[in-house]
KOLVEXGU-498183 format. One line per 2 residues: for each residue x, y, z of N, C-alpha, C. Coordinates in Angstrom, 1 decimal. Example, Ala and Ser with C-alpha at 12.3 -4.5 7.8 and 13.67 -1.06 7.14 Angstrom:
REM residues 2
13.2 -5.7 7.8 12.3 -4.5 7.8 13.2 -3.3 7.8 ~ 12.8 -2.2 7.1 13.7 -1.1 7.1 12.9 0.0 7.9
//
This chain:
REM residues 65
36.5 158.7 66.1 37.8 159.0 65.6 38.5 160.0 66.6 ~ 39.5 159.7 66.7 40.5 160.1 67.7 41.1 161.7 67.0
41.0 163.0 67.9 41.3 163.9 67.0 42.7 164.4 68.4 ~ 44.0 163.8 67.3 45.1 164.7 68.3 45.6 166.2 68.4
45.6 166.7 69.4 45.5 168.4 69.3 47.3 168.4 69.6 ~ 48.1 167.4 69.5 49.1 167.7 70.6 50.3 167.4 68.8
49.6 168.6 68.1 51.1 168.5 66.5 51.2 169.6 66.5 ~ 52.5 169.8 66.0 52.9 171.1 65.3 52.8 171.8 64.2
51.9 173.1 64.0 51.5 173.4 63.1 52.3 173.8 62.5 ~ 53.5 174.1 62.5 54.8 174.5 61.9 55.8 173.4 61.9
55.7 173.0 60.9 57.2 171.7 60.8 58.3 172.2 61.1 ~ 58.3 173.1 60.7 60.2 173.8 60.6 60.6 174.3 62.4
59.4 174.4 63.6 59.5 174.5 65.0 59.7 173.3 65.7 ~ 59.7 172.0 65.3 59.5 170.7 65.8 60.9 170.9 66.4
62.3 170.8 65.7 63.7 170.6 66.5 63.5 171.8 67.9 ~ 62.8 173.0 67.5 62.7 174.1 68.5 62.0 173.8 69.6
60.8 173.6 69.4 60.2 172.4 70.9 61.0 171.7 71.6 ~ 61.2 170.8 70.7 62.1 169.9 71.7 63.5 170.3 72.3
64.0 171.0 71.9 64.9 171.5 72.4 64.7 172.3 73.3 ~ 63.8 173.1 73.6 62.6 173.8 74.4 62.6 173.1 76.0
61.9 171.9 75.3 61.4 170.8 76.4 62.1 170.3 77.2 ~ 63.8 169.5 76.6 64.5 169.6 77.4 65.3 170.4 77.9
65.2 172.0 77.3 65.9 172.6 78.8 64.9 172.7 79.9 ~ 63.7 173.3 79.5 63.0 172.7 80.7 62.8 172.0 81.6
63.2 170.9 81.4 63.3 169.5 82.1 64.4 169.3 82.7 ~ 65.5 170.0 82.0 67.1 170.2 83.0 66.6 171.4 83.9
66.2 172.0 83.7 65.7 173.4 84.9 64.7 172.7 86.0 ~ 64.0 172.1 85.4 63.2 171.5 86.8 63.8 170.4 87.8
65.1 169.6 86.7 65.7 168.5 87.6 64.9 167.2 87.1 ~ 63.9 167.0 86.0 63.4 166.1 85.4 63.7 165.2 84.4
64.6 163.7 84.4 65.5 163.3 83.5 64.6 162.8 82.8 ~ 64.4 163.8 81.9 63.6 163.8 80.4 64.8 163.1 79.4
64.3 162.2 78.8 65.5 161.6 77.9 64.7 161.5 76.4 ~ 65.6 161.2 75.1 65.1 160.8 73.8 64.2 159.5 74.1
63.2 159.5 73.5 62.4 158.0 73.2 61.7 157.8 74.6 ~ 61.4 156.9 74.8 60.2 156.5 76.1 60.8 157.1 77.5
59.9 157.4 78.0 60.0 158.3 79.7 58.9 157.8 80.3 ~ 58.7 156.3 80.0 57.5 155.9 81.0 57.9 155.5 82.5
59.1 155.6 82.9 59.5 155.6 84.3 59.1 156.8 85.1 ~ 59.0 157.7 84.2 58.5 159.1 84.4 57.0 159.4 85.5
57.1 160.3 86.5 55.7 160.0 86.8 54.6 160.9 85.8 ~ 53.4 161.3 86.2 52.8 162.1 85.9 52.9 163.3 86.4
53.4 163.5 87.0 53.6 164.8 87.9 55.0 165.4 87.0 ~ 55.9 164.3 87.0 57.2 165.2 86.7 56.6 165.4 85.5
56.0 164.7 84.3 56.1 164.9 83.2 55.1 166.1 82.9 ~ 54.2 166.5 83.8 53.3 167.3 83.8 53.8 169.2 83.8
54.8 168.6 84.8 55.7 169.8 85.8 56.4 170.6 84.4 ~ 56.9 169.7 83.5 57.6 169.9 82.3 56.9 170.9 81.2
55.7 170.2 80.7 54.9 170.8 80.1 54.0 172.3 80.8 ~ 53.7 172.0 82.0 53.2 173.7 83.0 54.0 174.1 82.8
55.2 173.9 82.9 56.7 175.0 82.7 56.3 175.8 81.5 ~ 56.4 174.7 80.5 56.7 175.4 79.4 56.1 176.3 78.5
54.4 176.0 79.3 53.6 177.1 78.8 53.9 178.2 79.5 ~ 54.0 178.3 81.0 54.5 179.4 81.7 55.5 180.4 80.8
56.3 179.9 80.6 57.8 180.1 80.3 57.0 181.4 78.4 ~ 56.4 180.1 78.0 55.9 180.7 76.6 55.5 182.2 77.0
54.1 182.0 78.0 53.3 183.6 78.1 54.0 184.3 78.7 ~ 55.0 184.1 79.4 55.9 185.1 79.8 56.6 185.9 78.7
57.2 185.4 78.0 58.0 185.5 76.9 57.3 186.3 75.9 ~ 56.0 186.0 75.8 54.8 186.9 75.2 54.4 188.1 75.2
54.2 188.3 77.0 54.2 189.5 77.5 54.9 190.3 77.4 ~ 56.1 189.8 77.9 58.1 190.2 77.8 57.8 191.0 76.4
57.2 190.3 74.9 57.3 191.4 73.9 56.3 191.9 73.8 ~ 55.2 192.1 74.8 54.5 193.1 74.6 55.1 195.0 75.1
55.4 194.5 76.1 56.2 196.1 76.7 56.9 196.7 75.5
//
């Protein structure tokens, strides 16, 4: 059985990800679009997601000071 790690434990953050994701993806220059991005390589769509953890622990630390 297939266990997916990739859901949102908070329903009410889903519109906030995604909205997340594509500014990310406007900042990298990566035309992330609604619905399928299988033109997409691996790399760009990778580059998207590294971002956006980056972006999170930053943001983490940022409220630790």
């Amino acid at each position: 059985m297939a266990n997916n790690r990739n859901r949102v434990l908070v329903p009410e953050a889903k519109e906030g990800l995604s909205k997340f994701k594509f500014e990310t993806a406007r900042e990298l220059g990566v035309d992330l679009k609604q619905g399928y991005n299988g033109d997409l390589t691996s790399r760009e769509n990778g580059s998207v997601g590294g971002y956006m953890v980056k972006k999170m622990i930053e943001s983490y630390e940022n409220g630790l000071k």
